[in-house]
C-alpha positions in Angstrom: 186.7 174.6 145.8 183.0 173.8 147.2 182.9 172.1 143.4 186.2 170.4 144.1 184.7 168.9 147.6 181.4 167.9 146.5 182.7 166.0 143.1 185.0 164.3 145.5 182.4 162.9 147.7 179.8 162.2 144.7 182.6 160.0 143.8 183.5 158.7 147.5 179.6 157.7 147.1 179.5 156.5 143.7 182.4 154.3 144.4 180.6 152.8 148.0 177.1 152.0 146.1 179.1 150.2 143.3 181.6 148.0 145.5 178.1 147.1 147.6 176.3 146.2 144.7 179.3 144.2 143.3 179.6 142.6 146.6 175.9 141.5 146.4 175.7 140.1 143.0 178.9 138.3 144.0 177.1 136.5 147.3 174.0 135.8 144.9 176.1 134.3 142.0 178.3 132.2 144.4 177.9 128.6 144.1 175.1 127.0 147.4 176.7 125.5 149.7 177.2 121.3 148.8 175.3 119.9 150.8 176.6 116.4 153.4 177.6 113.5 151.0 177.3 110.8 154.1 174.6 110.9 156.4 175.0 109.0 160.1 171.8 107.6 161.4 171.5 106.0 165.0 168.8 103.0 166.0 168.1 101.1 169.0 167.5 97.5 169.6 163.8 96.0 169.0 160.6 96.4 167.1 159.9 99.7 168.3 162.9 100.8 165.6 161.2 98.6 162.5 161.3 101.6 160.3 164.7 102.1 160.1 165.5 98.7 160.3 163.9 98.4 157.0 165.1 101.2 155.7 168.9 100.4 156.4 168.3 96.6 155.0 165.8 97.8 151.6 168.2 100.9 151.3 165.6 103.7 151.0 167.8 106.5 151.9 170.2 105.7 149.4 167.6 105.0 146.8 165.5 108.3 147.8 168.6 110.2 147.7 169.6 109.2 144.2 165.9 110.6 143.5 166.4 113.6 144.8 169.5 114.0 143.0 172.3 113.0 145.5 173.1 109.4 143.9 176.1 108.9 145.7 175.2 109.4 149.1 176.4 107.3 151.9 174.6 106.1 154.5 176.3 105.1 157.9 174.1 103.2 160.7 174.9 103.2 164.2 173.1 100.9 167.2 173.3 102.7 170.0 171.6 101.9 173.5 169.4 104.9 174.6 168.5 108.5 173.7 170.4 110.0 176.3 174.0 108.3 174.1 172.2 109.8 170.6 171.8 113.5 172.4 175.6 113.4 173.1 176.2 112.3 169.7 173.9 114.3 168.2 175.6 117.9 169.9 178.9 116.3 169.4 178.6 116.6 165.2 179.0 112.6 165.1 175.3 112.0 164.3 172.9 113.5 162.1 169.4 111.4 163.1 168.5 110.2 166.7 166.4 108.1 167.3 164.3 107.4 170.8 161.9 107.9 173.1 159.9 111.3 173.5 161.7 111.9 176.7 165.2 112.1 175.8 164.2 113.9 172.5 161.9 116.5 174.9 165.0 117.1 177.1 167.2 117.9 174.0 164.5 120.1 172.9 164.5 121.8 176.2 168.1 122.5 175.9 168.8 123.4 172.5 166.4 126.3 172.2 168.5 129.3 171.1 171.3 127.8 169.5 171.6 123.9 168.2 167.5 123.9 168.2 166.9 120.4 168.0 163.6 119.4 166.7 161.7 116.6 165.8 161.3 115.1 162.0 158.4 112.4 162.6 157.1 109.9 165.2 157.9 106.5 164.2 155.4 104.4 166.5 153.3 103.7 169.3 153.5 99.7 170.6 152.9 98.5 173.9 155.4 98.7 176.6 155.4 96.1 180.0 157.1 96.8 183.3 157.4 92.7 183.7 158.8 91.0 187.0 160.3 87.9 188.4 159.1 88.9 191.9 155.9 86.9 192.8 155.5 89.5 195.9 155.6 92.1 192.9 151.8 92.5 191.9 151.7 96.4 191.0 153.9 99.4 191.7 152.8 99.1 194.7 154.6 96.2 195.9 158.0 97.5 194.5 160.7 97.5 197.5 163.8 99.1 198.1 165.4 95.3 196.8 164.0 95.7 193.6 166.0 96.3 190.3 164.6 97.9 187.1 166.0 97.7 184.0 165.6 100.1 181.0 167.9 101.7 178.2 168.5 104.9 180.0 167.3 104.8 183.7 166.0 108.2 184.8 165.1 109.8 181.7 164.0 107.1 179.1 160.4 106.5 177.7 160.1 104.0 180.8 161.7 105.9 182.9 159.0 108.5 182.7 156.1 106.3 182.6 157.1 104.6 185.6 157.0 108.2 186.8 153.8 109.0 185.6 152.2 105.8 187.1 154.3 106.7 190.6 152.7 110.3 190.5 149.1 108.8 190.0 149.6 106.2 192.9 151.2 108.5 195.0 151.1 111.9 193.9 152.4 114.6 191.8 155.2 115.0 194.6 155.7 111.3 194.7 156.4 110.9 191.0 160.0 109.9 191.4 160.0 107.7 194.0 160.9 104.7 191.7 163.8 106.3 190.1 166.1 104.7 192.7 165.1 101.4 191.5 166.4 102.0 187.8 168.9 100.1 186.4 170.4 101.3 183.1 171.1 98.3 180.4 170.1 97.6 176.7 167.0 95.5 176.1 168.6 92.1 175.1 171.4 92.0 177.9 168.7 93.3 180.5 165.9 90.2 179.6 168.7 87.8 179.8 169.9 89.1 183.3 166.3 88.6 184.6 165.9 85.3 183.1 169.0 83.8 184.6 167.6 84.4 187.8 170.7 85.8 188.7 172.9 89.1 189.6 170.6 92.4 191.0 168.2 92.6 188.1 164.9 91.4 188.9 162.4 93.2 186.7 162.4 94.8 183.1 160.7 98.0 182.1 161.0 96.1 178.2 159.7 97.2 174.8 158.8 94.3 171.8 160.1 92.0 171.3 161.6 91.6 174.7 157.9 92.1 177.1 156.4 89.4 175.0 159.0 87.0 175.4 159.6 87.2 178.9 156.0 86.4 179.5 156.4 83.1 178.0 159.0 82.3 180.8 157.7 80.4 184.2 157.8 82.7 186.7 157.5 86.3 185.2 154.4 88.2 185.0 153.4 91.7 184.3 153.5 94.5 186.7 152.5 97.7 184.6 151.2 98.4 180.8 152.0 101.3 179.1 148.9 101.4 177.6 147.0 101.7 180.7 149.8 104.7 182.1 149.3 107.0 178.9 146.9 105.1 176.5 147.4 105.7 172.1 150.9 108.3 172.6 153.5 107.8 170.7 156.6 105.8 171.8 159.2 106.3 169.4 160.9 109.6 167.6 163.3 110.9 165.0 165.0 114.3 165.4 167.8 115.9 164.1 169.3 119.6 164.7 167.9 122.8 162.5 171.3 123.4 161.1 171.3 120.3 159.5 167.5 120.7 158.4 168.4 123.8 157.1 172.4 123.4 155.4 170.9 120.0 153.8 167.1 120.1 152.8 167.8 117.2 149.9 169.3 114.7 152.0 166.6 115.7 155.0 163.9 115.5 152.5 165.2 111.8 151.4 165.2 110.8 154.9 162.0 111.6 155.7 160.3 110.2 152.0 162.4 106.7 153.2 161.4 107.0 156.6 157.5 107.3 155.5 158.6 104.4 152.9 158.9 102.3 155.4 156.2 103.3 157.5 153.8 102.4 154.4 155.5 98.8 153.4 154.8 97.9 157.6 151.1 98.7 157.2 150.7 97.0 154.0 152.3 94.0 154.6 153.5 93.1 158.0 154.2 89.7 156.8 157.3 90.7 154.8 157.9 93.3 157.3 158.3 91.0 160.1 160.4 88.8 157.9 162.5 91.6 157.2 163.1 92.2 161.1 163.5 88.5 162.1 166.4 88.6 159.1 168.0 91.3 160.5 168.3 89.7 164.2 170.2 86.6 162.2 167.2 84.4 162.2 166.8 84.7 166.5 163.3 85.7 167.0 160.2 84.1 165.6 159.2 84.8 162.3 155.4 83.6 164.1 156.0 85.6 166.9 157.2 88.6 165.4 153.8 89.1 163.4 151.7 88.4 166.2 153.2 91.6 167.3 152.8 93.5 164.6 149.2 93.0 164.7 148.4 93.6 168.0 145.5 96.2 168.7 147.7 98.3 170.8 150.2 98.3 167.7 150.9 101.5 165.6 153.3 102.9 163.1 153.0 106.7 161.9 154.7 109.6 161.8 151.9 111.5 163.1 153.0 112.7 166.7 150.5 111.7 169.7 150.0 112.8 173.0 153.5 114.6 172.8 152.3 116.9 174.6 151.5 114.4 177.7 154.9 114.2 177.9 155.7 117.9 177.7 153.7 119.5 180.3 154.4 116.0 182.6 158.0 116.1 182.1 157.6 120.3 183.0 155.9 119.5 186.1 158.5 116.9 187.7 161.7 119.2 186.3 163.2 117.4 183.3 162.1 120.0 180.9 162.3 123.7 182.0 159.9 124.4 179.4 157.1 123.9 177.5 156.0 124.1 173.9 153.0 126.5 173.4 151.7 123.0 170.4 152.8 120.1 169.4 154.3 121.7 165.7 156.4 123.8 168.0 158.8 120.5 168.5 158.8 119.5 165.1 159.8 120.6 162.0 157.6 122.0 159.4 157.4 119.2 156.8 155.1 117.2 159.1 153.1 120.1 160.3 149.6 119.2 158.3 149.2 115.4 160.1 146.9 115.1 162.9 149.1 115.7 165.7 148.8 116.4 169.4 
């Protein structure tokens, strides 16, 4: 009988290790997972978004898709205002790359840790941003009243939202840091310059990236308030991110986003000519061809994916609340792939 019982379970056991083992070689044979055959991508207004620009009009994501063995791959492009609308878009599944400043892209970061895990895939640029006024009482920070309106793409937690911050908290103090934020006005680039040209409604400055900074100073009557230069010196404006599940379900479409992306980063520096060309196209012929390139080559004017002075930002945006944390380095916000560039 003790035979009997111990046949039984050598069989019970036998029978265990083979339906594991079966089950194993079935998950290794089964077919990968396909990865996404349309890809969404999300851009904002201006020369600060160049890269993609000439990647949607030269079509380098479809073309370094097709090299990386997805020929078929569609690409979808949305404009969208600031980074706060590309975070909800972005947690909502109806995006796959945002685009933005650092600070939206930190707060995301800040969020996500622990589930969606946002990160970021490159910088895109660093080009110089003016705080630029109407008000001839307006001759720094300083001067800026409870009257006074600021516009910028997402008042509160934009890229000039938290340089206006930073500058406030240097004038002030630490504990004075938002003392502007009432004075925000939230609207998109174009529709903010031509409120503050008219000379009419609420909005009497502009916190405005290029194009839009250099084109109000050619107006009578406006002048410049704040560089963003002086505030944080060479840091990086502009940033891609996406979330790790899609870095990680689709490393052949994230891989021909980020060769495209670089693509375009290398035709700006080698011939800003063609690139500025490219961008005065895309605006339907409305900005100066002339102007444009005067831009371009201006010495506070830089386009890399290498990240700088992110973490500025970080332990800023810690100190004032925005973030309730910080990374321990830079690589900690971005994904591996540009890990060996000079960041900081």
């Amino acid at each position: 009988m003790r035979t009997s019982l111990w046949m039984k379970g050598l069989v019970a056991k036998t029978a265990l290790l083979a339906s594991v083992a079966f089950a194993s070689v079935a998950l290794n044979q089964a077919p990968a997972r396909a990865e996404v055959n349309q890809v969404t991508i999300a851009k904002q207004y201006g020369l600060l978004f160049l890269p993609l620009i000439i990647m949607e009009q030269n079509q380098l994501m479809e073309k370094q898709a097709a090299k990386a063995g997805i020929p078929n791959l569609a690409v979808k492009w949305q404009r969208m205002t600031g980074g706060n609308v590309m975070n909800e878009a972005l947690i909502s599944g109806n995006l796959d790359f945002a685009s933005g400043g650092v600070p939206p892209f930190l707060i995301l970061w800040s969020k996500t840790q622990g589930n969606l895990d946002v990160k970021g895939v490159a910088a895109m640029d660093s080009l110089p941003i003016y705080l630029n006024t109407r008000d001839p009482s307006v001759k720094t920070i300083k001067d800026i009243t409870d009257k006074n309106r600021i516009a910028m793409p997402a008042a509160g937690i934009s890229i000039q939202a938290i340089m206006l911050q930073m500058a406030a908290a240097k004038e002030w103090g630490p504990d004075q840091a938002r003392r502007l934020d009432k004075n925000g006005v939230t609207l998109a680039h174009p529709e903010a310059m031509s409120q503050m040209l008219s000379n009419m409604g609420a909005i009497d400055s502009h916190f405005a990236s290029p194009p839009y900074n250099f084109q109000e100073l050619t107006k009578p009557g406006i002048h410049k308030v704040l560089d963003s230069y002086d505030v944080l010196g060479p840091a990086t404006c502009e940033v891609v991110w996406t979330t790790s599940k899609f870095h990680k379900e689709n490393p052949k479409v994230y891989k021909a986003f980020l060769a495209a992306f670089q693509e375009a980063i290398d035709f700006i520096n080698a011939d800003k000519q063609k690139a500025a060309e490219i961008y005065v196209k895309s605006t339907d012929n409305k900005e100066s061809l002339k102007d444009t390139l005067e831009i371009l080559n201006h010495p506070h004017t830089e386009y890399t994916t290498t990240p700088k002075g992110i973490m500025k930002y970080a332990a800023f945006m810690k100190q004032v609340g925005l973030v309730n944390k910080t990374p321990a380095d830079w690589k900690d916000l971005f994904f591996p792939e540009i890990h060996a560039t000079p960041g900081s």
